[in-house]
PDB file of N, CA, C and O in Angstrom:
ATOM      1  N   UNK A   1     125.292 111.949 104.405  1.00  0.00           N
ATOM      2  CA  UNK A   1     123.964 112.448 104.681  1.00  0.00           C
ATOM      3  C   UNK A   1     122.923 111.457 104.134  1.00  0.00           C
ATOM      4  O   UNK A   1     122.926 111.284 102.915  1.00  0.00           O
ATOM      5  N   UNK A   2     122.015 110.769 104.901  1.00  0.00           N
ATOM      6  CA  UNK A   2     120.969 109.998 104.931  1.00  0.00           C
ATOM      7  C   UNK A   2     119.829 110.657 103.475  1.00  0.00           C
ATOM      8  O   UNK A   2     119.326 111.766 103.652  1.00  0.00           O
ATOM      9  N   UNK A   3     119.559 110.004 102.323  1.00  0.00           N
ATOM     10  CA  UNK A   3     119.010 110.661 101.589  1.00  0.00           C
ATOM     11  C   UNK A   3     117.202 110.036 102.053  1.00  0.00           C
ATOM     12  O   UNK A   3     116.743 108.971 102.468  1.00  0.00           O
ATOM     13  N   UNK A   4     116.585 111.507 101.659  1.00  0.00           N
ATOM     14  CA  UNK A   4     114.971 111.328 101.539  1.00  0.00           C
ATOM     15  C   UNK A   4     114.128 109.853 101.407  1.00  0.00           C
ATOM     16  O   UNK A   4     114.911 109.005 100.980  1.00  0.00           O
ATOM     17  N   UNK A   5     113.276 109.499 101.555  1.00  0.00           N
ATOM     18  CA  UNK A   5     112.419 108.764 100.187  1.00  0.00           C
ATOM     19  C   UNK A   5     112.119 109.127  99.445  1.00  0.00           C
ATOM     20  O   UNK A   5     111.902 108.371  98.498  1.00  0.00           O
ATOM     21  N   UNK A   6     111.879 110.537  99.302  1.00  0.00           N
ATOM     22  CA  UNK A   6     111.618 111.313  97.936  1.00  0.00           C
ATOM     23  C   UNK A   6     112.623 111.374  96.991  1.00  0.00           C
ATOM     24  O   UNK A   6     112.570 111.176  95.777  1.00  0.00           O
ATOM     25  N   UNK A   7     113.438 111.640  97.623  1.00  0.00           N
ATOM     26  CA  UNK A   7     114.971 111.201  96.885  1.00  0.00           C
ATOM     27  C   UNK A   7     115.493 110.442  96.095  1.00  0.00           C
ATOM     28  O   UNK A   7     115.883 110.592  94.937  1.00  0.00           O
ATOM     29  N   UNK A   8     115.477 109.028  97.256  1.00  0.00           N
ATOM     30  CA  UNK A   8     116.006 107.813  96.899  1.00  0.00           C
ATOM     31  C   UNK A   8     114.844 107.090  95.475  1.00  0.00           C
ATOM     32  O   UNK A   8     115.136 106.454  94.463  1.00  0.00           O
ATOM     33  N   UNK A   9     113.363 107.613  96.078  1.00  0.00           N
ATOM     34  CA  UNK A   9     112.310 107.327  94.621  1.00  0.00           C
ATOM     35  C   UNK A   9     112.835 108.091  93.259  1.00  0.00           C
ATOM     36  O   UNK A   9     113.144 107.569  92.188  1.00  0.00           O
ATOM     37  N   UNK A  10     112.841 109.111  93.523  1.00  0.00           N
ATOM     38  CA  UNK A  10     113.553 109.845  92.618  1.00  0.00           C
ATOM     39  C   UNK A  10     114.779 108.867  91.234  1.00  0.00           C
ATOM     40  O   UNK A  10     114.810 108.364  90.111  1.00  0.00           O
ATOM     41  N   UNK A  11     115.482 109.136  92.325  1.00  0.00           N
ATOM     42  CA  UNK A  11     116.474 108.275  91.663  1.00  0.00           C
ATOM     43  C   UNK A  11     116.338 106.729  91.195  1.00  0.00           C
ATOM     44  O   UNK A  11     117.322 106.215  90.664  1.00  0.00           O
ATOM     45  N   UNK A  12     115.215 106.006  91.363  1.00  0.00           N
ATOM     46  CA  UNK A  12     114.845 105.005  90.921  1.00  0.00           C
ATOM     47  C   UNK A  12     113.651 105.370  89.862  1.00  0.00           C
ATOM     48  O   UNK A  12     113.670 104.778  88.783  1.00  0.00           O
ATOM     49  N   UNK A  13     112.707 106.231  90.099  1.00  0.00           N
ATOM     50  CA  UNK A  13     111.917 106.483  88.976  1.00  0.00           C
ATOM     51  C   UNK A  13     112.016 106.740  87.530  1.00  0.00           C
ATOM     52  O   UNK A  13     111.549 106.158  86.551  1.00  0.00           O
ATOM     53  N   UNK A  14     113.261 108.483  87.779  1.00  0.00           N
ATOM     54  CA  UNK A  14     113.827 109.038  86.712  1.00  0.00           C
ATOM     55  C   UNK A  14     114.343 108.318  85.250  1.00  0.00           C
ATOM     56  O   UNK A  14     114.249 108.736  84.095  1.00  0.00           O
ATOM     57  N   UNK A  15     114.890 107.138  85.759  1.00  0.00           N
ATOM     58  CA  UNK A  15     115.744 106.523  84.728  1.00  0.00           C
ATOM     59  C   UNK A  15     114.478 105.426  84.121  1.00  0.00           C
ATOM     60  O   UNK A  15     114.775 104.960  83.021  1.00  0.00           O
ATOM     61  N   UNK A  16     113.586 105.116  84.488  1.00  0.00           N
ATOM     62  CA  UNK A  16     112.710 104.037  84.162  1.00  0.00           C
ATOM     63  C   UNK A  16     111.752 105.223  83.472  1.00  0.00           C
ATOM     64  O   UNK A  16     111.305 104.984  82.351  1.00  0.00           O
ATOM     65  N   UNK A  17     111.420 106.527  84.131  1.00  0.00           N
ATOM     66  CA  UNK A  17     110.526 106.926  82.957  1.00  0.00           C
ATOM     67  C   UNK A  17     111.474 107.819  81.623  1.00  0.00           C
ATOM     68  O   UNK A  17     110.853 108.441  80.761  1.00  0.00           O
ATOM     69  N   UNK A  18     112.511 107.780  81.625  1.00  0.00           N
ATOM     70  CA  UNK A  18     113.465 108.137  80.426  1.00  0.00           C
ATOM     71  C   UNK A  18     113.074 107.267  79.307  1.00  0.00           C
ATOM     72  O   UNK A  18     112.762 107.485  78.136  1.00  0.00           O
ATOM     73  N   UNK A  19     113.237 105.755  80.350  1.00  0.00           N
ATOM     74  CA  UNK A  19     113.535 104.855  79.132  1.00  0.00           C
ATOM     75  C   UNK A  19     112.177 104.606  78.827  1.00  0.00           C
ATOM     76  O   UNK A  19     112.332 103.888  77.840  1.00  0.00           O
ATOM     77  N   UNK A  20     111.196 104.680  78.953  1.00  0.00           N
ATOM     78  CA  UNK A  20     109.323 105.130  78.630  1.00  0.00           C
ATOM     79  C   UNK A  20     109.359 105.836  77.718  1.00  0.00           C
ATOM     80  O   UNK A  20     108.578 105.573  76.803  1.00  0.00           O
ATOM     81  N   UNK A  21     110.243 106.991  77.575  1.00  0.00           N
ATOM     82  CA  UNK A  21     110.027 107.979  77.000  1.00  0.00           C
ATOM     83  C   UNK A  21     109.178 109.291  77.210  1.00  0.00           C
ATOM     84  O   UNK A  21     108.549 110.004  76.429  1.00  0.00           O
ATOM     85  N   UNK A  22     109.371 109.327  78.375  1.00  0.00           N
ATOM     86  CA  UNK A  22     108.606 110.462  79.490  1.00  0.00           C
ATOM     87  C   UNK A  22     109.316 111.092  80.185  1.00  0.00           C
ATOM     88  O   UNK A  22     110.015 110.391  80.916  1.00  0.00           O
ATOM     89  N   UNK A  23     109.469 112.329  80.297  1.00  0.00           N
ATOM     90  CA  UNK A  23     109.985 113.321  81.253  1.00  0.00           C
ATOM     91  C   UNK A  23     109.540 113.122  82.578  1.00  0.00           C
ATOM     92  O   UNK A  23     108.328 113.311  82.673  1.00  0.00           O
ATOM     93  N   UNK A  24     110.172 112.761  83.783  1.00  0.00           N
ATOM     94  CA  UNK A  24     109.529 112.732  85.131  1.00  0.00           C
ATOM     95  C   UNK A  24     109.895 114.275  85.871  1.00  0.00           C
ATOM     96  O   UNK A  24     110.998 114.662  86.255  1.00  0.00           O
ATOM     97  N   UNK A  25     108.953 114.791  85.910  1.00  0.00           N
ATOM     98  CA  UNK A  25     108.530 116.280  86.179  1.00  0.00           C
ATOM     99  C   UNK A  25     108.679 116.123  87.965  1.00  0.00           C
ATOM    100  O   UNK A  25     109.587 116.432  88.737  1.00  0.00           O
ATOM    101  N   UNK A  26     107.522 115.584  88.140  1.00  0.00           N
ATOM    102  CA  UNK A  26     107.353 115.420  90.055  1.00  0.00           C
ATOM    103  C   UNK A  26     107.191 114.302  90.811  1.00  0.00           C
ATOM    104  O   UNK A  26     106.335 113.426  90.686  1.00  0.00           O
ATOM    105  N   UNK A  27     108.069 114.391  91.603  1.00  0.00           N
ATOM    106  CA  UNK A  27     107.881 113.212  92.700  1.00  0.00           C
ATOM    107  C   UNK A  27     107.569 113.942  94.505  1.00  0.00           C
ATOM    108  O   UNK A  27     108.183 114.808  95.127  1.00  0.00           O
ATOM    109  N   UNK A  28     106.598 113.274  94.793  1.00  0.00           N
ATOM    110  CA  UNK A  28     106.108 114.129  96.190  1.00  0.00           C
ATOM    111  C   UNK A  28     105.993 112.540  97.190  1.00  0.00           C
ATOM    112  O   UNK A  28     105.491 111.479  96.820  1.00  0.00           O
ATOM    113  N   UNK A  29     106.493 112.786  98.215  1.00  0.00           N
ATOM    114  CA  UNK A  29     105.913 111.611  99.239  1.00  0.00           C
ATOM    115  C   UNK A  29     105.400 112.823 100.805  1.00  0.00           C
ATOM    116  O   UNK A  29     105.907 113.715 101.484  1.00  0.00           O
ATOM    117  N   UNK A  30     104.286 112.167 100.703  1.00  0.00           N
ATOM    118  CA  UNK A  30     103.304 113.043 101.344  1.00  0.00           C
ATOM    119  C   UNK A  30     102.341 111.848 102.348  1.00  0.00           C
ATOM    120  O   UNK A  30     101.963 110.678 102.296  1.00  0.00           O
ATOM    121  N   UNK A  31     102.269 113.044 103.244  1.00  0.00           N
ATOM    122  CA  UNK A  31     100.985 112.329 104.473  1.00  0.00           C
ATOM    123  C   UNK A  31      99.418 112.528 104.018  1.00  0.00           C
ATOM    124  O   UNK A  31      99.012 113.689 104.078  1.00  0.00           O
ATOM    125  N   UNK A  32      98.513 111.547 103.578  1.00  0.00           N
ATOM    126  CA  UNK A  32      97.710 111.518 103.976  1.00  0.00           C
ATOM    127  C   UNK A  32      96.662 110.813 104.261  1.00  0.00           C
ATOM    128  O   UNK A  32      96.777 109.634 103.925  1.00  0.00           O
ATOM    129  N   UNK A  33      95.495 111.145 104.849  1.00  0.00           N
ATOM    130  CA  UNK A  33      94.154 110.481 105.911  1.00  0.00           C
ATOM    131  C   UNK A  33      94.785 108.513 105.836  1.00  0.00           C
ATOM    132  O   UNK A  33      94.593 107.734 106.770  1.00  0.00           O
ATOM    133  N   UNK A  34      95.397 108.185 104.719  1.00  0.00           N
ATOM    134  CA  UNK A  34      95.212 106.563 105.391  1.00  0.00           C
ATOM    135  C   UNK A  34      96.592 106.212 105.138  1.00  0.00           C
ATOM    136  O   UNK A  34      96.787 105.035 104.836  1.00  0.00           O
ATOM    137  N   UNK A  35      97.927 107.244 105.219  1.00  0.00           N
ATOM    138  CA  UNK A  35      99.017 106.683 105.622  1.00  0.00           C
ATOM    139  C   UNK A  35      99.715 107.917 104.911  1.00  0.00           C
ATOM    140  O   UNK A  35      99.491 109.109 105.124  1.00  0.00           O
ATOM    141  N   UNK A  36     100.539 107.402 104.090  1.00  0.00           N
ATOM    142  CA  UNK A  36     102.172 108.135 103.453  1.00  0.00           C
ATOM    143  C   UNK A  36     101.598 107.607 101.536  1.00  0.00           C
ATOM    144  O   UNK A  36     100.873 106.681 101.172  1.00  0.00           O
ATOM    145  N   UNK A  37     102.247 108.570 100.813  1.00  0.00           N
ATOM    146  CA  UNK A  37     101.635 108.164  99.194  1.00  0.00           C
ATOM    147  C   UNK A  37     102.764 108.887  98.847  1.00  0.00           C
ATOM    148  O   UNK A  37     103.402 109.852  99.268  1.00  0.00           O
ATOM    149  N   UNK A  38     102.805 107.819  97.622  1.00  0.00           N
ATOM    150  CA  UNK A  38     104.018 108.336  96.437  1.00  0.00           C
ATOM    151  C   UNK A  38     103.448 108.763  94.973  1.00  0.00           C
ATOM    152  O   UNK A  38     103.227 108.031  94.008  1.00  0.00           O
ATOM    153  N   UNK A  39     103.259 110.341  95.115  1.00  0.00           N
ATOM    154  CA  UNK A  39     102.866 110.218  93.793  1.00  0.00           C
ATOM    155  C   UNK A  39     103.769 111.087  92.907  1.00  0.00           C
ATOM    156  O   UNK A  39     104.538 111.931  93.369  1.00  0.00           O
ATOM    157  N   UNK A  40     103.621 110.822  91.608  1.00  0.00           N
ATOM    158  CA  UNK A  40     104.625 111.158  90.536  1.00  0.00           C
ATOM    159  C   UNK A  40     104.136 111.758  89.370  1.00  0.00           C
ATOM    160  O   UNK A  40     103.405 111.047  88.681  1.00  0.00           O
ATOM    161  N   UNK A  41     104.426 113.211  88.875  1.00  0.00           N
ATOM    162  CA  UNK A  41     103.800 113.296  87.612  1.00  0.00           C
ATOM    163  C   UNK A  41     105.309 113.273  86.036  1.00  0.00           C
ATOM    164  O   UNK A  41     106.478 113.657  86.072  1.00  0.00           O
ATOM    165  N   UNK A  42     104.598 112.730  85.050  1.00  0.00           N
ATOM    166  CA  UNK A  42     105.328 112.730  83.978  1.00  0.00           C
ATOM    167  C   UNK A  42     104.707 113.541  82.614  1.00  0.00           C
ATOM    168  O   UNK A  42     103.551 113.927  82.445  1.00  0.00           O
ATOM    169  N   UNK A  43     105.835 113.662  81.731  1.00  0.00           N
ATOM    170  CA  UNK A  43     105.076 114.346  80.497  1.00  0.00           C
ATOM    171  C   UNK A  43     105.817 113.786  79.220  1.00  0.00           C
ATOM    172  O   UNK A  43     106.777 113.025  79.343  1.00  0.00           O
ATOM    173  N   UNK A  44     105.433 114.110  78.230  1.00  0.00           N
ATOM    174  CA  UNK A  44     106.045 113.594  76.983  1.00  0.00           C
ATOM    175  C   UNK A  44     105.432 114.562  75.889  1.00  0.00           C
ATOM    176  O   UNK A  44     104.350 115.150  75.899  1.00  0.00           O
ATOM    177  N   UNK A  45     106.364 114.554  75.016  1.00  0.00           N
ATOM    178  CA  UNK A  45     105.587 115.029  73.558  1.00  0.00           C
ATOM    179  C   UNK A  45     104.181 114.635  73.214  1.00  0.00           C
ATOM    180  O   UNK A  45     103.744 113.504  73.003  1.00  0.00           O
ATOM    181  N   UNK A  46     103.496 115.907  73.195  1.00  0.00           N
ATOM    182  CA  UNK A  46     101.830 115.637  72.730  1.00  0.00           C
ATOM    183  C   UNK A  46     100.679 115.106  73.768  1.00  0.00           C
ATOM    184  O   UNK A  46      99.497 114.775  73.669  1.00  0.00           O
ATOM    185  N   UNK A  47     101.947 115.228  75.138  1.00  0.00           N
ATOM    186  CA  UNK A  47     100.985 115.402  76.230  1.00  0.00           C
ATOM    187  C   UNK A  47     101.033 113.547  77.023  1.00  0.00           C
ATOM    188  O   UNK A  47     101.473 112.703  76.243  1.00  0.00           O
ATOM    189  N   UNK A  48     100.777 113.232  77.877  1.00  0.00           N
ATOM    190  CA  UNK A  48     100.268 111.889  78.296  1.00  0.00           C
ATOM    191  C   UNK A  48      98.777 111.263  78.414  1.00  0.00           C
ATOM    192  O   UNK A  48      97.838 111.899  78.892  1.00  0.00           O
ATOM    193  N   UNK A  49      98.683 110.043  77.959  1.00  0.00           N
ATOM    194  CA  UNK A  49      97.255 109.782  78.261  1.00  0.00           C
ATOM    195  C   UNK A  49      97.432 108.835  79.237  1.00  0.00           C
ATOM    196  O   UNK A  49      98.427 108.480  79.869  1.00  0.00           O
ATOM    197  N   UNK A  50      95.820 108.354  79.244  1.00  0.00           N
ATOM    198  CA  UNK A  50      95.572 106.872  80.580  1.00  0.00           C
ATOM    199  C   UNK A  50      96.766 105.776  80.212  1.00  0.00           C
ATOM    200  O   UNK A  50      97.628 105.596  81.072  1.00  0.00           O
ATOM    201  N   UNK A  51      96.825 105.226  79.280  1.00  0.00           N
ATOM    202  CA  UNK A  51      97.859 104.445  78.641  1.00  0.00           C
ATOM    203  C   UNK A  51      98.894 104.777  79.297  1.00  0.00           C
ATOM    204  O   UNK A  51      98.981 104.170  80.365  1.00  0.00           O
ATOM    205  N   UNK A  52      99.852 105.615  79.055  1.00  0.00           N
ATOM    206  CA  UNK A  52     100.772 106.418  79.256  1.00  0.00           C
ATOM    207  C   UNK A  52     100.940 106.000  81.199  1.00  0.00           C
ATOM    208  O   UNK A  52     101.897 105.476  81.771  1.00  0.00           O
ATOM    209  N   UNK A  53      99.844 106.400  81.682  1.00  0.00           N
ATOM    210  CA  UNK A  53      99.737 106.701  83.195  1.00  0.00           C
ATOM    211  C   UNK A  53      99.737 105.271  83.871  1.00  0.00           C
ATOM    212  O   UNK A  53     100.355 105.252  84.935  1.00  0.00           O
ATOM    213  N   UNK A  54      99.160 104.033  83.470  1.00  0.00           N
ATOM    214  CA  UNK A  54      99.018 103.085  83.372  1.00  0.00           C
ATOM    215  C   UNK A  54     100.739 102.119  83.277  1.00  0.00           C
ATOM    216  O   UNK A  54     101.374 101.390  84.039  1.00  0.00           O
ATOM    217  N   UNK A  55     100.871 102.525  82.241  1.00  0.00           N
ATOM    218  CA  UNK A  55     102.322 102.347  81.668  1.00  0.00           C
ATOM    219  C   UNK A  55     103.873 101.767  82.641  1.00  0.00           C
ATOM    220  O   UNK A  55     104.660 100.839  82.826  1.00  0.00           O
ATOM    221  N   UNK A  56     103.372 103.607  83.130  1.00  0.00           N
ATOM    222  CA  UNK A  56     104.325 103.901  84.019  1.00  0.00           C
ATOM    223  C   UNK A  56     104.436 103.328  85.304  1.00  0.00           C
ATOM    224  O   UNK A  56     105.483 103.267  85.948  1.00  0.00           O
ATOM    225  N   UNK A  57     102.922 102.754  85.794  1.00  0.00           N
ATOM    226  CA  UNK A  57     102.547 103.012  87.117  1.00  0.00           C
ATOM    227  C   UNK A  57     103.120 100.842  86.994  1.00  0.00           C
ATOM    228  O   UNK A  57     103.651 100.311  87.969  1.00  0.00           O
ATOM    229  N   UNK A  58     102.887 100.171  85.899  1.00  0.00           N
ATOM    230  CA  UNK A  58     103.413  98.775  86.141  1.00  0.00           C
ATOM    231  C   UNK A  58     104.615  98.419  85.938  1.00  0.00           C
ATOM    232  O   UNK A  58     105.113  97.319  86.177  1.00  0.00           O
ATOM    233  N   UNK A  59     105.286  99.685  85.326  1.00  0.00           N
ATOM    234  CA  UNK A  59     107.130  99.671  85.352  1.00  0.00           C
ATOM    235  C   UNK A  59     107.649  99.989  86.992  1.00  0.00           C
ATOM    236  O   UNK A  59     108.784  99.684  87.357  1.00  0.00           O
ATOM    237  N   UNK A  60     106.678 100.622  87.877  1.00  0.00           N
ATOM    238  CA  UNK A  60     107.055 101.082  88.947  1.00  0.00           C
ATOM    239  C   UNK A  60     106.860 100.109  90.138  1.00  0.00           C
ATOM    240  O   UNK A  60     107.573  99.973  91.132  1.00  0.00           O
ATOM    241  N   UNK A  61     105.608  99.401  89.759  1.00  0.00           N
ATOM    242  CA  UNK A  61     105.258  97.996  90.302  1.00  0.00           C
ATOM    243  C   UNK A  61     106.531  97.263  90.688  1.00  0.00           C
ATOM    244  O   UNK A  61     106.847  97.032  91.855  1.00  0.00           O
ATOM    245  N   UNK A  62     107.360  96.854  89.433  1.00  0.00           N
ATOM    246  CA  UNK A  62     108.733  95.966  89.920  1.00  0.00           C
ATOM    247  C   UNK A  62     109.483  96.823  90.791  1.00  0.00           C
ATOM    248  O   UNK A  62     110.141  96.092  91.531  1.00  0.00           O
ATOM    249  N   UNK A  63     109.698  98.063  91.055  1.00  0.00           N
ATOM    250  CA  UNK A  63     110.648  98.398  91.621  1.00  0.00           C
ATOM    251  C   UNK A  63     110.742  99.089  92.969  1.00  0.00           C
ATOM    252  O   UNK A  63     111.688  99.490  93.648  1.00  0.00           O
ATOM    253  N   UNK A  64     109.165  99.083  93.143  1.00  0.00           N
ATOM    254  CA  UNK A  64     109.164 100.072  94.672  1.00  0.00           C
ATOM    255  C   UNK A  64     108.158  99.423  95.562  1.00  0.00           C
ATOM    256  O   UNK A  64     107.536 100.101  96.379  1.00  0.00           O
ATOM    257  N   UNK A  65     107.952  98.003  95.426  1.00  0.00           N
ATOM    258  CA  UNK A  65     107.402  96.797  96.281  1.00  0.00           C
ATOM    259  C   UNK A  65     108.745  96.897  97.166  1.00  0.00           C
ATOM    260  O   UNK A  65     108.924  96.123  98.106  1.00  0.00           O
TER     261      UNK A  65
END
């Protein structure tokens, strides 16, 4: 069975925000007004900040170009 992109992100995200030290809560790939978007929420002890969001988003850079 052909897996998702939500899926297959999934399974590439999860393990990169472990090793962050962040719980990856949600992954959604969704339509909208100027194409298809991958967005992802995470959490950690004492909450996440911009840092945090930032963080994540240039660990994800290497891997989902």
């Amino acid at each position: 069975m052909k897996k998702s992109v939500q899926e297959m992100a999934y399974e590439i995200i999860e393990p990169l925000a472990k090793n962050l030290g962040y719980t990856l809560i949600e992954v959604q790939y969704k339509k909208v007004p100027s194409g298809m978007e991958l967005a992802i929420s995470i959490d950690k002890e004492n909450g996440v900040t911009l840092d945090d969001c930032e963080r994540m988003s240039r660990a994800l850079d290497k891997h989902l170009d």
